[in-house]
C-alpha positions in Angstrom: 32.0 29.2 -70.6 31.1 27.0 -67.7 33.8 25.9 -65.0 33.1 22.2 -65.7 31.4 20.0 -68.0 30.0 17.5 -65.4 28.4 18.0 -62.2 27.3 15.4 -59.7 24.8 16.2 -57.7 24.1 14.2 -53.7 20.1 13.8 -54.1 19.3 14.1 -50.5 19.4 17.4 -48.7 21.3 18.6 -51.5 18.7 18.5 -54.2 15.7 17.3 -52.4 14.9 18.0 -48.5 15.3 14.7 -47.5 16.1 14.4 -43.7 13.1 15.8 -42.0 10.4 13.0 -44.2 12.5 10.5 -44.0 13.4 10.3 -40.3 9.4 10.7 -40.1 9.2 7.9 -42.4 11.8 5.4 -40.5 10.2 6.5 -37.6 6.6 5.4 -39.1 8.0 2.1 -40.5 9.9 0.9 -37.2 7.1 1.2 -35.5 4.4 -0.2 -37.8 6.3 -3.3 -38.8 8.8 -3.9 -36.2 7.4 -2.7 -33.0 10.5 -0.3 -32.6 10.1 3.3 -31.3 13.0 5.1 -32.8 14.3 8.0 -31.1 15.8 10.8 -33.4 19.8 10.2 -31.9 19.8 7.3 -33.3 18.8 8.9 -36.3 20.8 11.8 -36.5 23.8 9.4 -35.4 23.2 7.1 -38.3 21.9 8.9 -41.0 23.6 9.1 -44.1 24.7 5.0 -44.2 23.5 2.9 -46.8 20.4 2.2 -47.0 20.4 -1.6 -45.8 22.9 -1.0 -43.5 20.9 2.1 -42.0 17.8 -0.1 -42.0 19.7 -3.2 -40.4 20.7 -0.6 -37.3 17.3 0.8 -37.3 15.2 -2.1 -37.6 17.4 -3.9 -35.2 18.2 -6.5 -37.3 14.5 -7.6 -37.9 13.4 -9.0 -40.7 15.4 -9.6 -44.3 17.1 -6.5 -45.8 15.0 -7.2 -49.2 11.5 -6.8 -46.7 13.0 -4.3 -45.0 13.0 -2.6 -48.2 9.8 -3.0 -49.2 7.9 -2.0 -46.2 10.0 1.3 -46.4 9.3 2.0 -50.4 5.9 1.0 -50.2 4.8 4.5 -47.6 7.4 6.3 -49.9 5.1 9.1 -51.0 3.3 9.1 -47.6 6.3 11.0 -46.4 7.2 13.1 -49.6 10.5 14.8 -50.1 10.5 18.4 -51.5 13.1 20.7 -53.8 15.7 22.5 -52.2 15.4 26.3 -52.9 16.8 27.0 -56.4 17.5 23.1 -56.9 14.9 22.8 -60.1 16.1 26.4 -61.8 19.8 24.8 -61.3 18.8 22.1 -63.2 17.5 23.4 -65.7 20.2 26.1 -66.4 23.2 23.9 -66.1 21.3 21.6 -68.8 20.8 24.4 -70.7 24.1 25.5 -70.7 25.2 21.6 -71.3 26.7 20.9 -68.6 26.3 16.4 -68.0 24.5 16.0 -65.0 24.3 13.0 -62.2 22.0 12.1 -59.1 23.6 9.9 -56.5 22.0 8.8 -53.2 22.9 6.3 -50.4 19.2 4.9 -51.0 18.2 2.4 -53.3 17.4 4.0 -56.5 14.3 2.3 -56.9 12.7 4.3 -53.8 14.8 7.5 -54.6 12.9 7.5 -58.2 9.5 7.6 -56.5 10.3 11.0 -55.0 12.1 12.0 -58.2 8.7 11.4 -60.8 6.5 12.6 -58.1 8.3 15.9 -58.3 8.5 16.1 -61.8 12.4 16.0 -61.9 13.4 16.4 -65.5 15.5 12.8 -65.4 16.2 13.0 -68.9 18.5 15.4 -68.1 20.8 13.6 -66.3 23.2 10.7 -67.7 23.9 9.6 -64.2 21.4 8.4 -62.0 23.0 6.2 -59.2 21.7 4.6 -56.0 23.2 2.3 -53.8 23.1 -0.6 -55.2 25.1 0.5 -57.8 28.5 -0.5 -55.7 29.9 -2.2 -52.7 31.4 0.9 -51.8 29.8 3.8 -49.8 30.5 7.6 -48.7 32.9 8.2 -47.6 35.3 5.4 -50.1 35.5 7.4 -52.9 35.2 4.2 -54.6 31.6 4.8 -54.3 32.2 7.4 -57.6 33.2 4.5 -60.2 30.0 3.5 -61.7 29.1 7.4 -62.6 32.6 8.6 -63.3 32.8 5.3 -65.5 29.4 6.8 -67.5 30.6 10.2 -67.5 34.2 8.7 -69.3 31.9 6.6 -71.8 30.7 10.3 -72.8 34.4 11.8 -73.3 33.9 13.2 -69.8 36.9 12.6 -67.3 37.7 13.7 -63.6 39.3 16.9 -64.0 36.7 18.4 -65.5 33.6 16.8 -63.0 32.5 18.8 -59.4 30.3 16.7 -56.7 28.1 18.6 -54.8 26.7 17.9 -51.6 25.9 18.8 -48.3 27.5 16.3 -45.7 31.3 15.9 -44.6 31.3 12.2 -46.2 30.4 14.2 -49.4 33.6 15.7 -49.0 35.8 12.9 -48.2 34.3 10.5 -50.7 35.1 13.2 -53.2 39.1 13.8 -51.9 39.6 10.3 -51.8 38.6 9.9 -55.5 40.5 13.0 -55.9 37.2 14.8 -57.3 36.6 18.6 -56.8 34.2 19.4 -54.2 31.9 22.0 -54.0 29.8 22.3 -50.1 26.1 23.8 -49.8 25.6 24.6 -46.1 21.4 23.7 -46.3 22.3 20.6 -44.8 23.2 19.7 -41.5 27.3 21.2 -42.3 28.3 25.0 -41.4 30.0 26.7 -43.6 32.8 26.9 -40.6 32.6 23.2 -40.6 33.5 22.9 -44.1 36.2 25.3 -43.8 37.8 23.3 -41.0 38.1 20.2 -42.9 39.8 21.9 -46.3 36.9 22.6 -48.2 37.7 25.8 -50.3 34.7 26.2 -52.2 31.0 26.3 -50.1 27.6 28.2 -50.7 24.7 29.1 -48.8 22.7 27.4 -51.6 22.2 26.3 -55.0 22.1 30.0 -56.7 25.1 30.8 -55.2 26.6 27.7 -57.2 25.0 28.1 -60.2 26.1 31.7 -60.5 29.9 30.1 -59.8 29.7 28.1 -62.2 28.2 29.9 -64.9 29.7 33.4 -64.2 
């Protein structure tokens, strides 16, 4: 029988290789529009904020977080995101073995979706799909959970028995301070050492090595 009957998945670098096209596709964006000639430090030291707020760093504060936006969505699949390795067989076998399933990204959903059909992700498997403008609150408030734990509890489905998995430390510390159980995945940009430091019991290399956890 599976360990749990809901699993929340981080979209970006957990499910999808995110990181590498998107800094590409920042980087394409600043400059186009804005004149701006990003540099990847300022990259890798922002990455992982919500996406207006990212944007609003970024951009340098040009322009209106709605254009903003749209000049970033509209070269979305110029700068296509990939599967992780095993992602799309995890998928499928914790659907199969019915296990509710969420997606949750700290982009708006509406450009996160573009990547999502162009890959052919099966989204009627999931009864979460949650981007962020979904809440006020962001990674890592665990606040930033209510919305898809709310969904999972209008489906019987309540915390004990729900595991977030992701690859970042805010991953982590959204999930403790909404008291979730946390499962790492070291493809990110997290060590498996890393994890360990900060209290995290449970880590992979990759997504087989949690499906075969949960489903053993």
């Amino acid at each position: 029988m599976p360990r749990y009957k809901a699993v929340l998945f981080d979209i970006d670098d957990t499910i999808l290789k995110t990181r590498e096209p998107k800094w590409r596709q920042h980087t394409f964006v600043a400059q186009k529009y804005y004149g701006i000639d990003l540099n990847e430090a300022k990259l890798r030291e922002n990455w992982g904020k919500p996406f207006d707020e990212l944007t609003e760093i970024l951009y340098q504060g040009a322009d209106t977080p709605e254009r903003r936006r749209s000049n970033f969505i509209r070269h979305e699949l110029e700068f296509p995101k990939e599967y992780e390795p095993y992602a799309l067989e995890t998928i499928g076998a914790l659907h199969s073995a019915g296990i509710a399933l969420g997606l949750m990204t700290s982009m708006y959903l509406e450009g996160a979706m573009i990547d999502l059909k162009h890959l052919q992700v099966p989204l009627e498997y999931f009864i979460v799909l949650q981007g962020s403008e979904a809440t006020k609150y962001h990674k890592p408030d665990g606040r930033v959970f209510e919305p898809a734990l709310a969904t999972l509890a209008e489906h019987g489905i309540r915390d004990a028995t729900i595991v977030y998995v992701g690859e970042a430390l805010s991953d982590f510390q959204a999930a403790k301070d909404s008291r979730l159980e946390f499962i790492g995945i070291t493809q990110g940009r997290v060590s498996l050492e890393e994890f360990k430091s900060v209290g995290v019991d449970k880590v992979f290399n990759d997504l087989r090595q949690f499906l075969d956890f949960v489903l053993e």
